[in-house]
FISEMI-465285 format. One record per residue: x, y, z of N, C-alpha, C in turn; residue in one letter; residue number from 1. Coordinates in steps of 0.02 Angstrom, whole numbers, plus 32768, in hexadecimal, padded with zeros to 4 digits. Each point is the difference from the previous one (the first is absolute). Layout:
! FISEMI-465285
site npx = X&npy = Y&npz = Z&capx = X&capy = Y&capz = Z&cpx = X&cpy = Y&cpz = Z&aa = a&i = NUM
...
***
This chain:
! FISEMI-465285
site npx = 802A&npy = 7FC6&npz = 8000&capx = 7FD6&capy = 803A&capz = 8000&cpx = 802C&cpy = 803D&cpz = 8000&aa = x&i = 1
site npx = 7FFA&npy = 8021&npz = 7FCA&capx = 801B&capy = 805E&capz = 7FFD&cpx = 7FE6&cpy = 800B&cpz = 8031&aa = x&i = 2
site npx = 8017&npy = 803E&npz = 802D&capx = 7FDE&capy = 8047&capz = 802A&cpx = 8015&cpy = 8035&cpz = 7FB3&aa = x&i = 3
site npx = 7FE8&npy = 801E&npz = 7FFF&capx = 7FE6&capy = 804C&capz = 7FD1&cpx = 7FF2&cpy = 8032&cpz = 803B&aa = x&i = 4
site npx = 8018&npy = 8034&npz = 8002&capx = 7FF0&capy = 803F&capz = 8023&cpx = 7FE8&cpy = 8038&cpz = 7FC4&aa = x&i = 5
site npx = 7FE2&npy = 8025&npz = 8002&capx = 7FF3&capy = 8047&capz = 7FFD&cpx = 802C&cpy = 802A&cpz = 801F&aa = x&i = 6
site npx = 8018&npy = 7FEF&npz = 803E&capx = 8045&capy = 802F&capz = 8041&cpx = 8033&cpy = 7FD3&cpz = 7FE7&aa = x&i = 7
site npx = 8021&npy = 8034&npz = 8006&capx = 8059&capy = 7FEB&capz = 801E&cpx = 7FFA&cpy = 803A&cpz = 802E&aa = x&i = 8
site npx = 8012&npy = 7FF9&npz = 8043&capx = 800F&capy = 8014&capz = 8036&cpx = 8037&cpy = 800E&cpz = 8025&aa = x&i = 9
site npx = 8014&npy = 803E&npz = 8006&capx = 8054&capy = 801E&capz = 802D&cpx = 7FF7&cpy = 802D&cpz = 8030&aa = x&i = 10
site npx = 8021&npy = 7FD1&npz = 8020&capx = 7FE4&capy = 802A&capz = 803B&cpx = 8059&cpy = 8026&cpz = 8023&aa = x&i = 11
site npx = 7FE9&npy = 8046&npz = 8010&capx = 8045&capy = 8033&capz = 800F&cpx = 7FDA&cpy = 801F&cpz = 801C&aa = x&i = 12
site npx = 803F&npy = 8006&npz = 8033&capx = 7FFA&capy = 8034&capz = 803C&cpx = 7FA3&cpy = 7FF8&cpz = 8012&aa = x&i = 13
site npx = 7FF1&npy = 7FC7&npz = 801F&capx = 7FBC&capy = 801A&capz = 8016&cpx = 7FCE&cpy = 8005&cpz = 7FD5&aa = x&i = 14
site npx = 8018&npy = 8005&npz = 7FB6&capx = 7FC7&capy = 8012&capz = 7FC8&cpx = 7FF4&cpy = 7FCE&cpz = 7FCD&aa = x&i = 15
site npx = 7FC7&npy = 7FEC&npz = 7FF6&capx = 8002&capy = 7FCE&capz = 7FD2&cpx = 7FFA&cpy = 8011&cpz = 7FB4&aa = x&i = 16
site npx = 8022&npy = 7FFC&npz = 7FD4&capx = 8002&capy = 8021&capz = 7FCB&cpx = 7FDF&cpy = 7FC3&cpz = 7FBD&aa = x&i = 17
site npx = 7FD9&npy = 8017&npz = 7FCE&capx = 7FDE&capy = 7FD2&capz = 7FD1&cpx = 8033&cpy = 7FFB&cpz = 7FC9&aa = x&i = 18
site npx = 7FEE&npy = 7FDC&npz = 7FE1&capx = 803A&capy = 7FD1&capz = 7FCC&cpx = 8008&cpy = 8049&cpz = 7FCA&aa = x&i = 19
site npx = 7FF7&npy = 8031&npz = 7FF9&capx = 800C&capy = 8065&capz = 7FE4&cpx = 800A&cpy = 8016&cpz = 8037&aa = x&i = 20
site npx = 8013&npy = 7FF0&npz = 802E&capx = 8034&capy = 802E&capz = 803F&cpx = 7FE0&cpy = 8038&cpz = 801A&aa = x&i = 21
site npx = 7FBC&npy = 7FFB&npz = 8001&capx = 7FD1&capy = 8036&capz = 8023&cpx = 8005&cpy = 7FD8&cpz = 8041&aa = x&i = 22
site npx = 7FE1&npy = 8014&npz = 8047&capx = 800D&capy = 8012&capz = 8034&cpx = 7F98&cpy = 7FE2&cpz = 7FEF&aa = x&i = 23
site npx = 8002&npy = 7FC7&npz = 8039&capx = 7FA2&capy = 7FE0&capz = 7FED&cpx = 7FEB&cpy = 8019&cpz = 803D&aa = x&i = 24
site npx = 7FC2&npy = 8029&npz = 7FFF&capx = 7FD0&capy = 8004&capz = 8031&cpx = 800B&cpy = 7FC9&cpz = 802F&aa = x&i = 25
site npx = 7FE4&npy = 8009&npz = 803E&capx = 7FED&capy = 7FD8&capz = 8036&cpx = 7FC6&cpy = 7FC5&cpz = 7FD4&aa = x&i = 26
site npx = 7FC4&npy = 8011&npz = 7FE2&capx = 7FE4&capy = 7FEA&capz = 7FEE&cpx = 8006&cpy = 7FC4&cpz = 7FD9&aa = x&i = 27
site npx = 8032&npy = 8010&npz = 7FBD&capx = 8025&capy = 7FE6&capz = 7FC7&cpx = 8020&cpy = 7FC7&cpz = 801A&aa = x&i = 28
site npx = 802A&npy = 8019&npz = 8052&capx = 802D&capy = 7FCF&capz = 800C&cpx = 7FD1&cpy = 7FC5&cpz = 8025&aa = x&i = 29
site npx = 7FC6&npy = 8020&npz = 801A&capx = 7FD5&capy = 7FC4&capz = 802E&cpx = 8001&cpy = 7FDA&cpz = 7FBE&aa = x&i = 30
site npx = 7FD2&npy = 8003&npz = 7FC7&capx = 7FEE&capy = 7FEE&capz = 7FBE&cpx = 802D&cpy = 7FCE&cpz = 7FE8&aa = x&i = 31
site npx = 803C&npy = 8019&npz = 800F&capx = 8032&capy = 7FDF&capz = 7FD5&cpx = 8026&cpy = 7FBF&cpz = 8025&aa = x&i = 32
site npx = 8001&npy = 801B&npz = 8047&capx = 800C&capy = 7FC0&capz = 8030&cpx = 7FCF&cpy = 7FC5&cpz = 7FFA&aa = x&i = 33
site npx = 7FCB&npy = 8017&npz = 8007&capx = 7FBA&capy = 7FBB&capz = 8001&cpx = 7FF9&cpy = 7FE4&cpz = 7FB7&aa = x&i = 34
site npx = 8011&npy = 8018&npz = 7FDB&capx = 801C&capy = 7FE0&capz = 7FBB&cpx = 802D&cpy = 7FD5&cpz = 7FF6&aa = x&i = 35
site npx = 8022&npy = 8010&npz = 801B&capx = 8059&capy = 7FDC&capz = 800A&cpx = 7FF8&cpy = 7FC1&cpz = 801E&aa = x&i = 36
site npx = 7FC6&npy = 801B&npz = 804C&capx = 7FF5&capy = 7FCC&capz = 8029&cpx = 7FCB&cpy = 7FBF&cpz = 7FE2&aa = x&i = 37
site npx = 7FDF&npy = 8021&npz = 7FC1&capx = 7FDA&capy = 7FC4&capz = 7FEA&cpx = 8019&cpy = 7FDA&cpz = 7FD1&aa = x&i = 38
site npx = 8035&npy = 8011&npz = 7FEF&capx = 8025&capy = 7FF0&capz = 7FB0&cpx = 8026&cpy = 7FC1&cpz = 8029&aa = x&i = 39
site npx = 8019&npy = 801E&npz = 8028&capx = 8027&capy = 7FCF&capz = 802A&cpx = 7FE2&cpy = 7FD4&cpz = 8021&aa = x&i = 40
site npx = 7FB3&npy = 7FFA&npz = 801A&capx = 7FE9&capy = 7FDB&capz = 8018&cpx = 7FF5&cpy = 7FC5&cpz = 7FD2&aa = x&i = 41
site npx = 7FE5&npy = 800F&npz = 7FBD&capx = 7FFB&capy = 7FE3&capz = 7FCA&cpx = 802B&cpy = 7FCD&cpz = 8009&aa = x&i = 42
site npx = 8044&npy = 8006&npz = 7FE4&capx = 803B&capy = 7FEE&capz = 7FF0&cpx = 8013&cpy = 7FC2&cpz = 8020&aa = x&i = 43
site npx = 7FF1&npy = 8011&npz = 804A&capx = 801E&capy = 7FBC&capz = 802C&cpx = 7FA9&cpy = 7FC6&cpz = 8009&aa = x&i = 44
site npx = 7FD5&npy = 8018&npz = 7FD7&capx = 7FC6&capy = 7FCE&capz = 801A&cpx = 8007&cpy = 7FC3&cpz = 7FD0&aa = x&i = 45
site npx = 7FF4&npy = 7FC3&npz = 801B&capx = 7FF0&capy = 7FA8&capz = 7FE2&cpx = 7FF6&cpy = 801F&cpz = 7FB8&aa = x&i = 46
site npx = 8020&npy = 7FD1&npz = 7FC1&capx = 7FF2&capy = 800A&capz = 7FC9&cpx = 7F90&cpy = 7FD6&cpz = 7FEF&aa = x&i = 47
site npx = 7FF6&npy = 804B&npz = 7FF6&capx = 7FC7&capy = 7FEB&capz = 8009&cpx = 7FE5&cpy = 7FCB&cpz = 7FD8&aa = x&i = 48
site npx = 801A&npy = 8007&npz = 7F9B&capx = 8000&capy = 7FC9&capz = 7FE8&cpx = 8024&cpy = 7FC5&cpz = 8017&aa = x&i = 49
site npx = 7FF0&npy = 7FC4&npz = 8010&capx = 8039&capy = 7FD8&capz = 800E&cpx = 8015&cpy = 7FDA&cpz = 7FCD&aa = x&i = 50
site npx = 7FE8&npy = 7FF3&npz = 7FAD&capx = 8005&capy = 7FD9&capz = 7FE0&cpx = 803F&cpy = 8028&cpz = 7FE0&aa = x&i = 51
site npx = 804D&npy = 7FD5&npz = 7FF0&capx = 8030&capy = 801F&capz = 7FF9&cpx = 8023&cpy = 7FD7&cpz = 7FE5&aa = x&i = 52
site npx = 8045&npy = 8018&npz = 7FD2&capx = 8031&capy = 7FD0&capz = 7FE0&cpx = 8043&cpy = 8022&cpz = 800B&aa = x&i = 53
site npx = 8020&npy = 7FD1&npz = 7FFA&capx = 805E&capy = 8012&capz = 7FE5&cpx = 801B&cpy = 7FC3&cpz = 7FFD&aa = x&i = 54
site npx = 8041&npy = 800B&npz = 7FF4&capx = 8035&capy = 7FD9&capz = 8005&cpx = 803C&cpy = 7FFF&cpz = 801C&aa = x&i = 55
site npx = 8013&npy = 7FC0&npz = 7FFD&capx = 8034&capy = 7FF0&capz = 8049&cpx = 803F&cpy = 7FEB&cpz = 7FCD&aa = x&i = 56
site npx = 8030&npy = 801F&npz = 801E&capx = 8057&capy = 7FFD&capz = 7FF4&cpx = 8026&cpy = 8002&cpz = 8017&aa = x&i = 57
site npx = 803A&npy = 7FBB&npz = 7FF7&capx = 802A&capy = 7FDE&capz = 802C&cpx = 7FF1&cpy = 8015&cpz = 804E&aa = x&i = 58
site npx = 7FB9&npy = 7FED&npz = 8014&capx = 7FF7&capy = 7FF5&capz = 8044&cpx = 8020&cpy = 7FDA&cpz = 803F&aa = x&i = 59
site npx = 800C&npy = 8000&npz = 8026&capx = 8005&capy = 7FB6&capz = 802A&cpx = 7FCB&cpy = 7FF1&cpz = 803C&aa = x&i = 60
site npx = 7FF5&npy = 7FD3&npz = 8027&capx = 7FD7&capy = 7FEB&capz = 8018&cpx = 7FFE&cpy = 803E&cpz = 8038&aa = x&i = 61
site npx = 7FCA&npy = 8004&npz = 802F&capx = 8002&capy = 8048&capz = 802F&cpx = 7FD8&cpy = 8042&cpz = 7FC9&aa = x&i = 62
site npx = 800B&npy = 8008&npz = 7FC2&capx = 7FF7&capy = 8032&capz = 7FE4&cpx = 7FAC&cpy = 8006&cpz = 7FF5&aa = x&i = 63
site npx = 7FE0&npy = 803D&npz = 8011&capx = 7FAB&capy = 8012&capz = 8005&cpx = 7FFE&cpy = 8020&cpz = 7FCA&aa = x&i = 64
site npx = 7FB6&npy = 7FF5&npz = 7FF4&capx = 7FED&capy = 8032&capz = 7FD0&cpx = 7FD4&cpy = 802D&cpz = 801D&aa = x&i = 65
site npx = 7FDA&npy = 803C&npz = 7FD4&capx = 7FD9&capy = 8041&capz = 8028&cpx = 7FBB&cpy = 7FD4&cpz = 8020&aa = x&i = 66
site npx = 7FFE&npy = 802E&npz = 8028&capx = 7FC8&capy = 7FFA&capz = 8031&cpx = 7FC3&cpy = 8012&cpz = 7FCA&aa = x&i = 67
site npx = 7FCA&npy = 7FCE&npz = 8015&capx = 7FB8&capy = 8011&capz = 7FE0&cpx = 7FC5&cpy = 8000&cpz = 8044&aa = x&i = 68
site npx = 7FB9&npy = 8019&npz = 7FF0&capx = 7FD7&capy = 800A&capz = 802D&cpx = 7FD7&cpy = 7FBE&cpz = 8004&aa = x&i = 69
site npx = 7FDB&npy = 7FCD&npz = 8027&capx = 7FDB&capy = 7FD6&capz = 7FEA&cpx = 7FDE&cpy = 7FEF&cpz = 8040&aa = x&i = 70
site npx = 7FBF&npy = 7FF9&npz = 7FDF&capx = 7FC9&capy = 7FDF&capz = 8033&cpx = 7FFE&cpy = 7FC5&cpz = 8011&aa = x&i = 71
site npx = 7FEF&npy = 7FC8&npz = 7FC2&capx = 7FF7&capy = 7FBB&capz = 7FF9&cpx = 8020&cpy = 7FD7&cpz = 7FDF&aa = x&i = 72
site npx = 8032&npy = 7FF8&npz = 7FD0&capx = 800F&capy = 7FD4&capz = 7FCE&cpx = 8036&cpy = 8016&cpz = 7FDC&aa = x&i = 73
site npx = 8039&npy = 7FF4&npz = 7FF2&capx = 804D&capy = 8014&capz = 7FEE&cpx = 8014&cpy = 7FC4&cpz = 7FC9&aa = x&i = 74
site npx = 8009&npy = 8019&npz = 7FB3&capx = 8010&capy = 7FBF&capz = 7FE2&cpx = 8054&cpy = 8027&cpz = 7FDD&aa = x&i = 75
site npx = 8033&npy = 7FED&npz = 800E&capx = 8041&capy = 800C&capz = 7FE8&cpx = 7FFF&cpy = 7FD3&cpz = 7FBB&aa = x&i = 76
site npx = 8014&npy = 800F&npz = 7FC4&capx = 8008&capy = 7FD9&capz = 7FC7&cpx = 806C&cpy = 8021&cpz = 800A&aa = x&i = 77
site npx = 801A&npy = 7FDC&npz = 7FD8&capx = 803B&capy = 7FE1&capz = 7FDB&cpx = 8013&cpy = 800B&cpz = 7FAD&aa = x&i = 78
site npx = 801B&npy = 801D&npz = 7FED&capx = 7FFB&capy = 7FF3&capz = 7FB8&cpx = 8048&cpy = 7FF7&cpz = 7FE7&aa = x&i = 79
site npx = 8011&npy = 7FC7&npz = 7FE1&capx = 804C&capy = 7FF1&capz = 7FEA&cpx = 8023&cpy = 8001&cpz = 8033&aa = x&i = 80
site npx = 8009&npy = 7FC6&npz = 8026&capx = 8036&capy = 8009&capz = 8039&cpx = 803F&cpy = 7FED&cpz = 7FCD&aa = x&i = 81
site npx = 803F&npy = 8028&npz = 8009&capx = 803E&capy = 7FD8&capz = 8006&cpx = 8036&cpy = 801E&cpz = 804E&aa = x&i = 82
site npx = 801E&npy = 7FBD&npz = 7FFD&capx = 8034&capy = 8000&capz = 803A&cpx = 8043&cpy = 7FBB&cpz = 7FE7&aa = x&i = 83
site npx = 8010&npy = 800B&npz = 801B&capx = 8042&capy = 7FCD&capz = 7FF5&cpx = 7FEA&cpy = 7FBC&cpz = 7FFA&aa = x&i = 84
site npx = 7FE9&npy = 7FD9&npz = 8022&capx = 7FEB&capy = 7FC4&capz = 7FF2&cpx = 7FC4&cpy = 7FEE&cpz = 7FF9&aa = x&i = 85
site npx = 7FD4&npy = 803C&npz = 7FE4&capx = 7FB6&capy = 7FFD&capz = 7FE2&cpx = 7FD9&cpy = 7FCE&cpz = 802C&aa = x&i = 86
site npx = 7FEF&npy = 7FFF&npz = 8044&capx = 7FDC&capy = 7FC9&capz = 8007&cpx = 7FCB&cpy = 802F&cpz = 8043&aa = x&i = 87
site npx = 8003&npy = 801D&npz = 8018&capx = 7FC3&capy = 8027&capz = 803C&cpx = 800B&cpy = 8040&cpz = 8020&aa = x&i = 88
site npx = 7FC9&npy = 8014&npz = 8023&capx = 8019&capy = 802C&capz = 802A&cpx = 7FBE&cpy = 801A&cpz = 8028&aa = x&i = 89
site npx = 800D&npy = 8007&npz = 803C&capx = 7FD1&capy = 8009&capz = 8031&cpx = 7FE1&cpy = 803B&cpz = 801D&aa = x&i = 90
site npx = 7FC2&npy = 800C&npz = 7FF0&capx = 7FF0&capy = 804B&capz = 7FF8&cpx = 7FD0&cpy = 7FFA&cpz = 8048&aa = x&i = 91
site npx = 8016&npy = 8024&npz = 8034&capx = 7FC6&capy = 7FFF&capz = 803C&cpx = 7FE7&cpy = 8049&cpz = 7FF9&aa = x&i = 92
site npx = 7FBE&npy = 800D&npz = 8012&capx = 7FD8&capy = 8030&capz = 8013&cpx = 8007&cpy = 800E&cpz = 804E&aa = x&i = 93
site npx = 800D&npy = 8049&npz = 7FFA&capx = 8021&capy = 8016&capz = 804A&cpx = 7FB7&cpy = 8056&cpz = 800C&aa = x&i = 94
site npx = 7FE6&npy = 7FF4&npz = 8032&capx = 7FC0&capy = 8026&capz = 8020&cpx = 8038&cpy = 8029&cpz = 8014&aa = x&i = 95
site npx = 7FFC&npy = 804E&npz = 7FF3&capx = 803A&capy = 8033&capz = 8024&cpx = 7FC2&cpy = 8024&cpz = 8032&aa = x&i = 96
site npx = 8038&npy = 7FEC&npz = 8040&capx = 7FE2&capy = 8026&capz = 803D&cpx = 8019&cpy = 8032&cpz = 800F&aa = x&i = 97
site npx = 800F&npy = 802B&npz = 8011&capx = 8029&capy = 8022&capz = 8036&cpx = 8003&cpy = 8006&cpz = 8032&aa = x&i = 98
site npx = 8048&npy = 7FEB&npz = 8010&capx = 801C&capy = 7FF8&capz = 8053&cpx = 800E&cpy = 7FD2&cpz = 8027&aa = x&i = 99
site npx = 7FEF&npy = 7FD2&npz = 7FBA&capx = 8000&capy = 7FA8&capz = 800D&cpx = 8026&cpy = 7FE7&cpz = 7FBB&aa = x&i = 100
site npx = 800C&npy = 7FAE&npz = 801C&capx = 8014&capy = 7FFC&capz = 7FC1&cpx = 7FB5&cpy = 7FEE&cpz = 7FD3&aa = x&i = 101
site npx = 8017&npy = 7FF1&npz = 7FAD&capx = 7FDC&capy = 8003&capz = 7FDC&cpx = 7FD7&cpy = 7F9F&cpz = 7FEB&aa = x&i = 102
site npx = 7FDF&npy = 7FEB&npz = 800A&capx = 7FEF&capy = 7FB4&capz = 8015&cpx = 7FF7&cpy = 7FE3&cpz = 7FB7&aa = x&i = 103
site npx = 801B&npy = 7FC2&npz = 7FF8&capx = 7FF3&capy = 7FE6&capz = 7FBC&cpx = 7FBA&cpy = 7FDE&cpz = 7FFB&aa = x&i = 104
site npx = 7FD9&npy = 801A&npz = 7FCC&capx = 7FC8&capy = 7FED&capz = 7FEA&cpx = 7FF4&cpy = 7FB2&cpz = 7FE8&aa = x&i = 105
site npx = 8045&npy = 7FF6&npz = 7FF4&capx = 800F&capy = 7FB4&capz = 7FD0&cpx = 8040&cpy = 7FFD&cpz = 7FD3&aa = x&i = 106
site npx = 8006&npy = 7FE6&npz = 8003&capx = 803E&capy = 7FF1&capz = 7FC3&cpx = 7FDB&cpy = 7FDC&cpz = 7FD1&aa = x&i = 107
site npx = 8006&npy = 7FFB&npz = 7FB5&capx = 800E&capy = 7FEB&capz = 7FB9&cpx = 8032&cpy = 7FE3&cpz = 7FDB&aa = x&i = 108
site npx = 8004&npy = 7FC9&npz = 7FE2&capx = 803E&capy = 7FF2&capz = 7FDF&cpx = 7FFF&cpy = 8014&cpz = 7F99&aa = x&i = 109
site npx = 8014&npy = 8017&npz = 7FEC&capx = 7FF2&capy = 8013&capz = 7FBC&cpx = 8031&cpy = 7FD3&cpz = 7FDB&aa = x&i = 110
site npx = 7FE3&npy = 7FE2&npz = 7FC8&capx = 8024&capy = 7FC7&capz = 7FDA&cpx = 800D&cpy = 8024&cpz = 7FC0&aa = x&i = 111
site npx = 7FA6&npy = 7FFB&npz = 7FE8&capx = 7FF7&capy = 802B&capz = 7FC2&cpx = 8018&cpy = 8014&cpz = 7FD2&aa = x&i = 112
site npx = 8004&npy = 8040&npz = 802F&capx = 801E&capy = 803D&capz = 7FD8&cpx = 8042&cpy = 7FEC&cpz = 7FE4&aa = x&i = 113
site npx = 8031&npy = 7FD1&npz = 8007&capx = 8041&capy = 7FED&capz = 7FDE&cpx = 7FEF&cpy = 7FF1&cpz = 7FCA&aa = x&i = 114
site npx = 7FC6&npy = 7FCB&npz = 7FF3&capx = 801C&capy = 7FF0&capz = 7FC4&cpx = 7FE4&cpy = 8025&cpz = 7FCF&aa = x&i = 115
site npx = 8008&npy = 800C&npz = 7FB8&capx = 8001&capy = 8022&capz = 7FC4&cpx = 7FAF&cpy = 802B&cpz = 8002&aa = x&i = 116
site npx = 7FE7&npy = 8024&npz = 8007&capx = 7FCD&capy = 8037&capz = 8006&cpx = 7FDE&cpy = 7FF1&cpz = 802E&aa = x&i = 117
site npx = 8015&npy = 7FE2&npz = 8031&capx = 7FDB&capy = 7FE5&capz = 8043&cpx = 7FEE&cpy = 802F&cpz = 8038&aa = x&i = 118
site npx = 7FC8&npy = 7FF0&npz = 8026&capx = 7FE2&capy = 8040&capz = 8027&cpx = 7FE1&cpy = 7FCD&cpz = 8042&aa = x&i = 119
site npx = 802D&npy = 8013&npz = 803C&capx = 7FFB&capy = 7FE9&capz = 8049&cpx = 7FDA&cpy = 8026&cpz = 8014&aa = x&i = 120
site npx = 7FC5&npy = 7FEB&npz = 8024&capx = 7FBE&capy = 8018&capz = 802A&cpx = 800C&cpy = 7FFA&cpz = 8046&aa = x&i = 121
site npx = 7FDC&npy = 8028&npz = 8024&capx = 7FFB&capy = 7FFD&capz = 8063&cpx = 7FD0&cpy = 8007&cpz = 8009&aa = x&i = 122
site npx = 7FC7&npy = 7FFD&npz = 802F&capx = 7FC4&capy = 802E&capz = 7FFF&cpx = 800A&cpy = 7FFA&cpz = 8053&aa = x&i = 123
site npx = 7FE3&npy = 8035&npz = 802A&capx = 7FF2&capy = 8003&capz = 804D&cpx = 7FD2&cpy = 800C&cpz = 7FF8&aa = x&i = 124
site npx = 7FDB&npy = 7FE2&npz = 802D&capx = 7FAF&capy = 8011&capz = 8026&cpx = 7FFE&cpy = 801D&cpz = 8041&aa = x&i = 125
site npx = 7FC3&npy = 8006&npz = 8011&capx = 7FD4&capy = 8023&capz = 803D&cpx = 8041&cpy = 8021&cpz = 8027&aa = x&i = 126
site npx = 8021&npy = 8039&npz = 7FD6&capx = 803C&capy = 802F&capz = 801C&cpx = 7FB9&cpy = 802B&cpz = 8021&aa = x&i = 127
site npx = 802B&npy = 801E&npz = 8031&capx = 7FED&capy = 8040&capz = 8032&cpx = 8014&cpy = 8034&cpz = 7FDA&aa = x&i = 128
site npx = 7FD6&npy = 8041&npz = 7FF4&capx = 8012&capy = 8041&capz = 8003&cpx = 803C&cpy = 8022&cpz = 7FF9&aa = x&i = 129
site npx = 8035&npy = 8001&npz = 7FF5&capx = 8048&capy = 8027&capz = 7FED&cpx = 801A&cpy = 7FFA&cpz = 7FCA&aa = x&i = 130
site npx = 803B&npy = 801E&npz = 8015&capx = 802B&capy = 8015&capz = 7FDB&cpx = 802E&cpy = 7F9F&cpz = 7FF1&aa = x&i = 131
site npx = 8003&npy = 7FF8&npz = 7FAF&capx = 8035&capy = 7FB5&capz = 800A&cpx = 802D&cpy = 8010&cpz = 7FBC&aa = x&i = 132
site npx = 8036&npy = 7FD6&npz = 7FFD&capx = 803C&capy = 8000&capz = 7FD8&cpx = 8011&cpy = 7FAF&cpz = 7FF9&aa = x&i = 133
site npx = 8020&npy = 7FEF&npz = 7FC3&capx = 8025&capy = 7FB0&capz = 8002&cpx = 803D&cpy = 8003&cpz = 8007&aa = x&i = 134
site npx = 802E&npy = 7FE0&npz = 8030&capx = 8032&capy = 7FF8&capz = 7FEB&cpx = 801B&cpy = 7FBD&cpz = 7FE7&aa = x&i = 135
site npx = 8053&npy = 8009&npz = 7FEA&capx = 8008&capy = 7FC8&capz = 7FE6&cpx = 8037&cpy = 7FD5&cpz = 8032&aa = x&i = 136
site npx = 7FF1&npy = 7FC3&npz = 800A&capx = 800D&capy = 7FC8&capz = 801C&cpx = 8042&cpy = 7FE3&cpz = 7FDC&aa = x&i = 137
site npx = 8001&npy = 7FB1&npz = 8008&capx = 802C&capy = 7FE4&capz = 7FF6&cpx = 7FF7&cpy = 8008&cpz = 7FB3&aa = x&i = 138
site npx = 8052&npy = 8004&npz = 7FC9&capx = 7FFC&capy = 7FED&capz = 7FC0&cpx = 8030&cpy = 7FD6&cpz = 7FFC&aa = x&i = 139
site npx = 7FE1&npy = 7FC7&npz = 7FC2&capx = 8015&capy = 7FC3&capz = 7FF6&cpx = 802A&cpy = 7FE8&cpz = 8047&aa = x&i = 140
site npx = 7FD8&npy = 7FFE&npz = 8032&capx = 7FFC&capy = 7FD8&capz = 8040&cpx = 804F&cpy = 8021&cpz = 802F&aa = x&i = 141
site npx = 800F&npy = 8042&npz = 7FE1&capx = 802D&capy = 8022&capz = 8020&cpx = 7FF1&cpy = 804B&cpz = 8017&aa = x&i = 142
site npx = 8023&npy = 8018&npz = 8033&capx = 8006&capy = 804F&capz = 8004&cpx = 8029&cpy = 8028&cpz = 7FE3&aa = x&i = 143
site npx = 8027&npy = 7FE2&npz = 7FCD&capx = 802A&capy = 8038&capz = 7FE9&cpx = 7FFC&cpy = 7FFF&cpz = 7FD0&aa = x&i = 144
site npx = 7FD5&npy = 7FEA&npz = 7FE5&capx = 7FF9&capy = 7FE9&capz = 7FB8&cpx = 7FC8&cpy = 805B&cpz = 7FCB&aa = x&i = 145
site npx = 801B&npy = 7FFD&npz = 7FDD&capx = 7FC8&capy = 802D&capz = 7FDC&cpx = 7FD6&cpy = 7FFA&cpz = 7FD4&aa = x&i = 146
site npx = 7FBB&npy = 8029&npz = 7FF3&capx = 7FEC&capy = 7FEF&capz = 7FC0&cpx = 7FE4&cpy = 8038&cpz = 7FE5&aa = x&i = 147
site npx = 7FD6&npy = 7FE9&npz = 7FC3&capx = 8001&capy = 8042&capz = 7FD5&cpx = 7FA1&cpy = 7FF4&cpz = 7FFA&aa = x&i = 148
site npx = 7FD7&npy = 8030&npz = 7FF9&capx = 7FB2&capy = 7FE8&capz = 7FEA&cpx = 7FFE&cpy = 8031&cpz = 7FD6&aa = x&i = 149
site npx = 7FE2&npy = 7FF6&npz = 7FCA&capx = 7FF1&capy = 8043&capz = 7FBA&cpx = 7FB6&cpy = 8017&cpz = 8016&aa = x&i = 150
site npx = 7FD9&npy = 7FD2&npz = 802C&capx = 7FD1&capy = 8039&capz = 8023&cpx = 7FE0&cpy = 7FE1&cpz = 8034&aa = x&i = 151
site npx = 7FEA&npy = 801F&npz = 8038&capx = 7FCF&capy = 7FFD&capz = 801C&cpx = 7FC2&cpy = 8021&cpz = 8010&aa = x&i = 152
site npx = 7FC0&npy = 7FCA&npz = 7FFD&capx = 7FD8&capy = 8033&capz = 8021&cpx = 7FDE&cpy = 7FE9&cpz = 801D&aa = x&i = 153
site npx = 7FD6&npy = 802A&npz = 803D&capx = 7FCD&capy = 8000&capz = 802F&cpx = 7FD8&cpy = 8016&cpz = 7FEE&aa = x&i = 154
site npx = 7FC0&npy = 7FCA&npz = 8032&capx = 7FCA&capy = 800D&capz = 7FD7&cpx = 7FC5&cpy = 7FF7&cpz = 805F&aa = x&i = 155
site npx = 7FE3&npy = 8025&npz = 7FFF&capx = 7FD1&capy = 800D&capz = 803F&cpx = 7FC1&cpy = 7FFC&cpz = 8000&aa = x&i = 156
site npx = 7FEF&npy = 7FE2&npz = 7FB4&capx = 7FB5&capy = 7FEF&capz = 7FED&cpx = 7FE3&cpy = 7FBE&cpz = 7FF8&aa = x&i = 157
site npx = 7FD4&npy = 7FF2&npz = 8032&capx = 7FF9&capy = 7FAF&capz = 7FE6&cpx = 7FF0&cpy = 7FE8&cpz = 7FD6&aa = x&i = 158
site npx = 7FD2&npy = 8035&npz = 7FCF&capx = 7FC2&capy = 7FF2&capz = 7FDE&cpx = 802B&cpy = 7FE6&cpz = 7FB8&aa = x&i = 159
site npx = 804C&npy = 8014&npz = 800C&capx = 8002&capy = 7FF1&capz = 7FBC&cpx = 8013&cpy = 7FCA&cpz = 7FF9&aa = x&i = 160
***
């Protein structure tokens, strides 16, 4: 997500000056703070869509992907795995709490996606309310091992 302002804001000696170096009313500056303050509020809230893609490069196991928002149902897809000895890799669903650690929903083993246009599926059920992310687990039954995916995506809809 961009932030976009209308302000650029400098503030000297006491005075808050607008992005043309005028000197802003009391008013302007209330205006311009509670603006700032909503732009920013924006910014840090749960991606409200949760249905989302990318791709993963020379990862190793430990490595997350972005946080999505979800009520009920979390399906991670795979697309083209490669790694060194083409054979798995373990994708758990992790519930992010704060202030705790983050609890695994389940682990997955993905076969699939290795071989030649192949596409590894997960699905979670009856999730609680938050914020969740996958990370990645063991590859080809090691931790130091890396791999590569040409895409992933999540998907937070059952219906489909």
């Amino acid at each position: 997500m961009t932030i976009t302002s209308s302000y650029i804001l400098h503030i000297e000696d006491d005075h808050v000056l607008d992005r043309g170096g005028n000197f802003m009313s009391e008013i302007r500056k209330v205006g311009a703070v509670i603006a700032m303050a909503a732009a920013l509020s924006l910014a840090f809230q749960p991606t409200a869509s949760a249905n989302m893609w990318g791709e993963i490069k020379d990862k190793k196991a430990g490595a997350e992907s972005p946080k999505w928002f979800d009520e009920k149902y979390s399906e991670v897809e795979f697309y083209n795995c490669n790694s060194a000895h083409h054979q798995s890799v373990q994708v758990l669903l992790r519930h992010a709490l704060d202030f705790q650690p983050d609890p695994n929903m389940g682990t997955k083993v993905y076969t699939a996606c290795f071989k030649s246009g192949g596409v590894s599926r997960g699905s979670w059920n009856d999730l609680t309310s938050g914020d969740y992310y996958f990370e990645l687990g063991k590859i080809d039954s090691g931790d130091s091992n890396t791999i590569d995916v040409d895409k992933f995506y999540v998907d937070t809809t059952l219906a489909d």
